[in-house]
C-alpha positions as CSV (number, residue, x, y, z in Angstrom):
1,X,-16.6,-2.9,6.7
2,X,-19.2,-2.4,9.5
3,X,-21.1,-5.2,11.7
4,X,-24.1,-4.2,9.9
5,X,-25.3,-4.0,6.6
6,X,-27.0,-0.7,5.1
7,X,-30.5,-1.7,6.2
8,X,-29.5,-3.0,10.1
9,X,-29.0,-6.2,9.4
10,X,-26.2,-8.1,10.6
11,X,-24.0,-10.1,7.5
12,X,-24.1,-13.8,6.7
13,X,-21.8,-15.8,8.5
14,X,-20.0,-16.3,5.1
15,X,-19.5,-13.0,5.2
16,X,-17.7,-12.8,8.5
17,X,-16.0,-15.5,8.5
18,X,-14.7,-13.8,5.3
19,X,-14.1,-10.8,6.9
20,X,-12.5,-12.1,10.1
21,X,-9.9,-14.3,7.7
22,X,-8.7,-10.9,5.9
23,X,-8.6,-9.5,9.1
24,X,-6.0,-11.9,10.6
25,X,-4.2,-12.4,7.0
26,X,-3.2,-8.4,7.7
27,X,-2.6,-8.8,11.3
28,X,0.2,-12.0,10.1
29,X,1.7,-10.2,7.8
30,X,2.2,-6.9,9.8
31,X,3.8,-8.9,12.3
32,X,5.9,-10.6,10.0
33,X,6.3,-6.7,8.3
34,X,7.4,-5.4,12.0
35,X,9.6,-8.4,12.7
36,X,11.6,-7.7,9.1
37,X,11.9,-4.2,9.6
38,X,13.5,-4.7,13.3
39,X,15.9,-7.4,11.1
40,X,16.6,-4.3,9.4
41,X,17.3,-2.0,12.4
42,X,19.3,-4.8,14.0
43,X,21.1,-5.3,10.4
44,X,21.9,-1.4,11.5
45,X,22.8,-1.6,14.7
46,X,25.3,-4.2,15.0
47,X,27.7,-2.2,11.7
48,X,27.8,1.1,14.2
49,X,29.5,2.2,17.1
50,X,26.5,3.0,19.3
51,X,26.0,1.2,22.8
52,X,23.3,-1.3,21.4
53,X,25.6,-2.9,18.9
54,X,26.1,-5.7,21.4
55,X,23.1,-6.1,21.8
56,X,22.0,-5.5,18.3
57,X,24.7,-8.3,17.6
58,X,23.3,-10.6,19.8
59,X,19.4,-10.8,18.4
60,X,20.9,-10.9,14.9
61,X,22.3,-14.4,16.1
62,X,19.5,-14.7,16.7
63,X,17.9,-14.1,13.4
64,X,20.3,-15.9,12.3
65,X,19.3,-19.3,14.2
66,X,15.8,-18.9,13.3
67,X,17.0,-19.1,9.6
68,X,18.5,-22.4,10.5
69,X,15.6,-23.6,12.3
70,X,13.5,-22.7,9.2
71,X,16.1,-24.4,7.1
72,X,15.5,-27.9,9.4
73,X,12.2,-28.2,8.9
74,X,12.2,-27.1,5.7
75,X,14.8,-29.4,4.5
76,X,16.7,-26.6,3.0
77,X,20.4,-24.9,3.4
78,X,19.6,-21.5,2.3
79,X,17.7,-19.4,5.4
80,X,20.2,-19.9,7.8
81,X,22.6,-17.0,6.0
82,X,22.3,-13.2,6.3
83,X,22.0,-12.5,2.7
84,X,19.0,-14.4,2.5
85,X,17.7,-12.6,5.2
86,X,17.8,-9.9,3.7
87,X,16.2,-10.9,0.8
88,X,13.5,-12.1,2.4
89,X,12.9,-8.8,4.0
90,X,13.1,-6.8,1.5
91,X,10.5,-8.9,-0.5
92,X,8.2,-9.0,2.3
93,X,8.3,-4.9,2.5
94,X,7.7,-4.5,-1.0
95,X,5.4,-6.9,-0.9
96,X,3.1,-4.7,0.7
97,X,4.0,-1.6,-0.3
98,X,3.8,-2.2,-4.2
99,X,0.0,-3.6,-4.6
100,X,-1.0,-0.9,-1.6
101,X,0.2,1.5,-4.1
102,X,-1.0,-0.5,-7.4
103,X,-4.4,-0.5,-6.1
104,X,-5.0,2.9,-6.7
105,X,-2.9,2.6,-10.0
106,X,-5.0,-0.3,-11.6
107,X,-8.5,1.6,-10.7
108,X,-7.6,5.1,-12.2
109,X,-6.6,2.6,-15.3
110,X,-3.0,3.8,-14.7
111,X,-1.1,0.1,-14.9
112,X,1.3,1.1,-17.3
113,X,2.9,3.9,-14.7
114,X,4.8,1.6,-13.0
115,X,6.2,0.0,-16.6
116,X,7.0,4.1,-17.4
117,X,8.7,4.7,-14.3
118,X,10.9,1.0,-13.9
119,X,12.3,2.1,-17.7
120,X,13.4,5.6,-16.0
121,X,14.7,3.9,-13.0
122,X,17.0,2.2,-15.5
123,X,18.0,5.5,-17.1
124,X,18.9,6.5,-13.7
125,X,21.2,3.8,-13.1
126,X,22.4,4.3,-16.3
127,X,23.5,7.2,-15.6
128,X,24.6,6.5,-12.5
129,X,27.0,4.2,-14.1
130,X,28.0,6.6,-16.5
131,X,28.8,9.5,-13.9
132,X,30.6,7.1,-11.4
133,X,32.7,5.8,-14.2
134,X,34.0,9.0,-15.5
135,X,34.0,10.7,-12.0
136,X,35.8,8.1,-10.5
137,X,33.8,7.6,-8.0
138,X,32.9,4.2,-6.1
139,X,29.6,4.0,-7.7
140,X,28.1,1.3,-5.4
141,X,25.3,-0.4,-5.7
142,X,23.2,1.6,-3.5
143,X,24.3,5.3,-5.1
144,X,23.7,4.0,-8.3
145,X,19.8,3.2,-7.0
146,X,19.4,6.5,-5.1
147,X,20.4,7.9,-8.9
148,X,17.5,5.6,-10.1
149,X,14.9,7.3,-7.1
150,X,16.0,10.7,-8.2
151,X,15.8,10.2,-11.5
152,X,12.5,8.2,-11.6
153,X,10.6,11.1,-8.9
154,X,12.0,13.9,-11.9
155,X,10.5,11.7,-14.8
156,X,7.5,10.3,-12.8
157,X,6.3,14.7,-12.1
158,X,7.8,15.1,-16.1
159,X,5.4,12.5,-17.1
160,X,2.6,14.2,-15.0
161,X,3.0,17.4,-16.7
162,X,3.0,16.0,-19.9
163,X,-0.6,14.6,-19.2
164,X,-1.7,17.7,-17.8
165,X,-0.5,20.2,-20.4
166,X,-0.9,18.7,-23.8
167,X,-3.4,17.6,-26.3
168,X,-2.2,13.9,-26.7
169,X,-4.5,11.0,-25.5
170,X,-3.6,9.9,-22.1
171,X,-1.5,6.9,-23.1
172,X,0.7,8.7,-25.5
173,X,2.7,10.6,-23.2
174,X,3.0,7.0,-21.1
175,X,4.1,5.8,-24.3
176,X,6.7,8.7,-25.2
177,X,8.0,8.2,-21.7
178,X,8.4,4.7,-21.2
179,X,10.6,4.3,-24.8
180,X,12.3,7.3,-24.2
181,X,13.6,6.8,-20.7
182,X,14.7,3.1,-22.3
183,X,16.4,4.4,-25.6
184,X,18.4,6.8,-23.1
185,X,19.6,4.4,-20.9
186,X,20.5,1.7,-23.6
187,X,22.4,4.7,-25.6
188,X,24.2,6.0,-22.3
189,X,25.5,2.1,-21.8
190,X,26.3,1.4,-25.6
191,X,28.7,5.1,-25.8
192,X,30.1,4.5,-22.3
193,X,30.6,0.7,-21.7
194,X,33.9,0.4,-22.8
195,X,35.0,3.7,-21.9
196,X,34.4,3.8,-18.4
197,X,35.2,1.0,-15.8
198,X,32.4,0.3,-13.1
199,X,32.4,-3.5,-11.1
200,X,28.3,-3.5,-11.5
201,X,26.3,-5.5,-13.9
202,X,24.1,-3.6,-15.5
203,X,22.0,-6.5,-16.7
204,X,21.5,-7.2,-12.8
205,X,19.0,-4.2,-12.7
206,X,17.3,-5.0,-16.0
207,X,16.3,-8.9,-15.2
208,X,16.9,-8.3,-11.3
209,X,19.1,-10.2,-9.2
210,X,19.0,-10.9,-5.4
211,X,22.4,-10.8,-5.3
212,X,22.7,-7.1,-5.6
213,X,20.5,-6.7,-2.1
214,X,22.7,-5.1,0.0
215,X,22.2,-3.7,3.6
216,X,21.9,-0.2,2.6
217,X,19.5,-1.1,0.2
218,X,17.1,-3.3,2.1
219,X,17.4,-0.4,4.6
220,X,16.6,2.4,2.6
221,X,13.8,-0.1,1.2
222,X,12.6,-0.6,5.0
223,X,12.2,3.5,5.2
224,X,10.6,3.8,2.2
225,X,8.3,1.5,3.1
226,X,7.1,2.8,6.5
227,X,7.0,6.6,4.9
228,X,4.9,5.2,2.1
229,X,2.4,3.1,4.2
230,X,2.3,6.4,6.6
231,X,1.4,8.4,3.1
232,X,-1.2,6.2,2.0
233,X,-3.1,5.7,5.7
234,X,-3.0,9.5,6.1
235,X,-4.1,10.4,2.8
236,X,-6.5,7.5,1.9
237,X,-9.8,9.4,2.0
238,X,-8.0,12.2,-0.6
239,X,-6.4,9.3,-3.0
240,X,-10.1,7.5,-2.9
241,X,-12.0,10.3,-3.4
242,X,-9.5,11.2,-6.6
243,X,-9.7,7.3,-7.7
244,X,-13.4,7.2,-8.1
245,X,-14.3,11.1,-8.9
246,X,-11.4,13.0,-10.1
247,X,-14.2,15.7,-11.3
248,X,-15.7,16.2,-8.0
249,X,-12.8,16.1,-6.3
250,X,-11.9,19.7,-8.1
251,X,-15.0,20.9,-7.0
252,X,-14.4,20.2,-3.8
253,X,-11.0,22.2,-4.1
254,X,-9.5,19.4,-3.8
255,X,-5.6,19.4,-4.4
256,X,-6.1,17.0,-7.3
257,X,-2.5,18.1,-8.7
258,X,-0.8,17.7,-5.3
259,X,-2.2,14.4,-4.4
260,X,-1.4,13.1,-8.4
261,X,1.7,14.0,-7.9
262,X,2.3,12.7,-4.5
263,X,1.0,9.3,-5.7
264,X,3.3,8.8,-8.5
265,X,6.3,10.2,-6.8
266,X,5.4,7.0,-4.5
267,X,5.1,4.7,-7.1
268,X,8.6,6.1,-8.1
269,X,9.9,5.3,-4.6
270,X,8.1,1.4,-4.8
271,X,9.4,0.7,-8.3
272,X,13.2,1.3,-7.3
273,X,12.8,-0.4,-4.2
274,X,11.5,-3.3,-5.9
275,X,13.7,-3.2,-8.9
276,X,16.5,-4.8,-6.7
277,X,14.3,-8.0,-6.8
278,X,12.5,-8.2,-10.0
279,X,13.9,-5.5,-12.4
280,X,13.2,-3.1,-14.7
281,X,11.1,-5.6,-17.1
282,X,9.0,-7.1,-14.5
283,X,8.6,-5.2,-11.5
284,X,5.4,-3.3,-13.0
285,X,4.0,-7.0,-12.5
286,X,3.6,-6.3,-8.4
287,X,2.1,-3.2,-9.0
288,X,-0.5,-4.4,-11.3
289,X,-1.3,-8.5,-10.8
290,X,-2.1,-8.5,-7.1
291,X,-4.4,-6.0,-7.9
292,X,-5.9,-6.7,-10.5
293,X,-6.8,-10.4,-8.6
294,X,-8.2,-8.5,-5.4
295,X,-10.7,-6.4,-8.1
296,X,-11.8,-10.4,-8.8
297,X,-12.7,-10.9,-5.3
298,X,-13.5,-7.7,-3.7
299,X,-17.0,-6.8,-2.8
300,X,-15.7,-2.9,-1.7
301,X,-12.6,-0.9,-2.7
302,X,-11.3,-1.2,1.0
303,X,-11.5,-5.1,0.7
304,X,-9.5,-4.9,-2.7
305,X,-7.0,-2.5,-0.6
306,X,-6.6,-5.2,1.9
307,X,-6.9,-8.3,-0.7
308,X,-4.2,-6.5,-2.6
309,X,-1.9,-6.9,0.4
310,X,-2.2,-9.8,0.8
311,X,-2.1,-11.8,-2.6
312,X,0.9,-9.4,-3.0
313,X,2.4,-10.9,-0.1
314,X,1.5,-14.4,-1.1
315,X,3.3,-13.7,-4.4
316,X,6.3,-12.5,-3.5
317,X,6.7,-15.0,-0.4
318,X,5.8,-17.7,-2.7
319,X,7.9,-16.7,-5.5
320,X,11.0,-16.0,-3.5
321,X,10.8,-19.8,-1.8
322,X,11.0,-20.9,-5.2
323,X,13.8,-19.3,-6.4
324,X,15.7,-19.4,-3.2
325,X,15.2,-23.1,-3.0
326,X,15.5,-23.6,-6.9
327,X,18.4,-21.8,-8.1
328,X,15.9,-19.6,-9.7
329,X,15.3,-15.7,-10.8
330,X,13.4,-14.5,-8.0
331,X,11.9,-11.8,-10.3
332,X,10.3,-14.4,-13.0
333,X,8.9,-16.5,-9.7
334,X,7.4,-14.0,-7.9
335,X,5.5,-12.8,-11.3
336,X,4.5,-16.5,-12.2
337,X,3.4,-17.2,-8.7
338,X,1.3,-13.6,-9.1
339,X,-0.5,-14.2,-12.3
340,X,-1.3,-17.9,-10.7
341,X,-2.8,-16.3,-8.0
342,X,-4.8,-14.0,-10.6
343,X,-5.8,-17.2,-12.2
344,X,-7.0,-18.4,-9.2
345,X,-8.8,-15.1,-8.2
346,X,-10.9,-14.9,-11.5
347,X,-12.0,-19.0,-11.0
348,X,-13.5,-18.2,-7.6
349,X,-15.2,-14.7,-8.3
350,X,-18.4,-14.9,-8.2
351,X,-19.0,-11.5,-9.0
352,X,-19.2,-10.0,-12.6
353,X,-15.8,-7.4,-13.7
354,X,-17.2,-3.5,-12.7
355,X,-19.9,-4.6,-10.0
356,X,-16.7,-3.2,-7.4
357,X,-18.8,-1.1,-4.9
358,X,-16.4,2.2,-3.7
359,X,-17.7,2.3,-0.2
């Protein structure tokens, strides 16, 4: 959004004052981004045997006593441990990562992607659990979601071709997907449970479950993150352009194909990060609700792309207090907190649905 408006004008102070608020909101939360993802690197540091562990060690105590410090004036006894730290951080990063990438999703009328490719990420760790257990293998917690990526990226281009290459109405190869990948990875459990022997819930992954955040994970969650926020700043004007004019953007010799599939492998990459948090039934829900509240209140697709951000963030903040504090699934609270926030969106718009400018 420029100073001005179209005809030289400048905007009403609402407008600004508007403007100005987003513009902090993001600058808060990429601070509170770049302090999580140092956690993370700190997290790192301290487990090796380079020459910063020490120091690594040392500001990870200090992490540490900002947690209590939060837990003081909070009233609270949970902030002040590692785990939660983690938690926390890995929330915040998906946070933004999962309605940057939704955005795009829930205005090419695409919502039910992330659904499709959170039941292949559980075929993936189904078969992760399957191969460990008759390999012998450790079949950690982190391999078995590195499975889930590679096997969500193969179904998430599979799915794309499927659009691309057969007759069917756009949502029935969504459909065929989405079941499919499901009835595989309930068969693969039903033949193998009692056949192999694996220490890992399975369930965890299909409700979610903070408990299975591990440091590997909320690191390979921090990467993800950065490469996918790169992705999306560098290729913004190519993924708009193909949002609002997929016809044109042929024309222009575009690489419709390669950017379609560059998005979706992304959304692959967001829905197993985030599967650690809310699982395989709900994680489509911070793809989709943030989003679909910032098209309530957004006067211009880049507004909705920063709006997005940051009722995402609000969500998942919001809903992981709750659940931390109350003993509850983190996955349920972040998605009731989201569609509250929806709620809220659709009271205060004063816009009618489909008046979005796309400047």
């Amino acid at each position: 959004m420029s100073g001005e408006t179209a005809d030289g004008k400048r905007p009403p102070v609402r407008g600004r004052a508007r403007h100005t608020a987003e513009l902090v909101g993001l600058g808060l939360t990429a601070v509170l981004a770049a302090f999580m993802l140092l956690f993370v690197l700190v997290d790192w540091l301290r487990l090796s045997a380079l020459p910063l562990s020490s120091t690594a060690t040392t500001a990870f105590d200090l992490y540490v006593s900002a947690g209590g410090a939060l837990d003081t004036i909070l009233g609270t006894r949970v902030f002040e441990s590692p785990g939660t730290i983690r938690i926390v951080a890995t929330g915040v990063l998906i946070g933004i990562v999962g309605p940057l990438v939704g955005v795009f999703l829930v205005h090419r009328q695409m919502a039910l992607i992330g659904e499709t490719l959170a039941h292949t990420a559980f075929a993936g760790v189904a078969i992760g659990v399957v191969v460990a257990g008759l390999t012998g293998i450790a079949g950690t917690q982190d391999q078995l979601i590195l499975v889930a990526f590679l096997v969500s990226a193969v179904a998430a281009l599979g799915l794309q071709w499927l659009t691309e290459y057969t007759d069917s109405y756009g949502d029935v190869p969504i459909a065929i997907v989405l079941t499919g990948s499901f009835a595989v990875g309930t068969l693969l459990i039903s033949m193998f449970r009692d056949r192999v022997a694996i220490g890992i819930e399975i369930e965890d992954f299909l409700f979610g479950q903070i408990a299975i955040v591990t440091v590997e994970g909320t690191r390979m969650v921090a990467v993800l993150t950065v490469l996918v926020v790169a992705l999306v700043i560098y290729n913004y004007k190519q993924f708009f352009f193909i949002t609002f004019d997929e016809q044109a953007a042929h024309v222009a010799r575009l690489n419709v194909r390669g950017y379609n599939s560059l998005l979706i492998v992304m959304t692959a990459v967001v829905v197993v990060g985030a599967m650690q948090i809310l699982g395989v039934i709900l994680v489509a829900g911070l793809l989709v609700i943030p989003a679909a509240a910032a098209s309530q209140l957004g006067q211009n697709f880049r507004e909705t792309v920063y709006l997005s951000v940051l009722l995402g963030q609000l969500s998942v903040l919001g809903g992981l207090f709750i659940a931390l504090v109350g003993s509850l699934p983190a996955g349920g609270s972040i998605i009731v907190v989201a569609i509250g926030v929806y709620l809220a969106a659709v009271t205060l718009s004063d816009r009618a649905v489909g008046r979005l400018s796309i400047h």
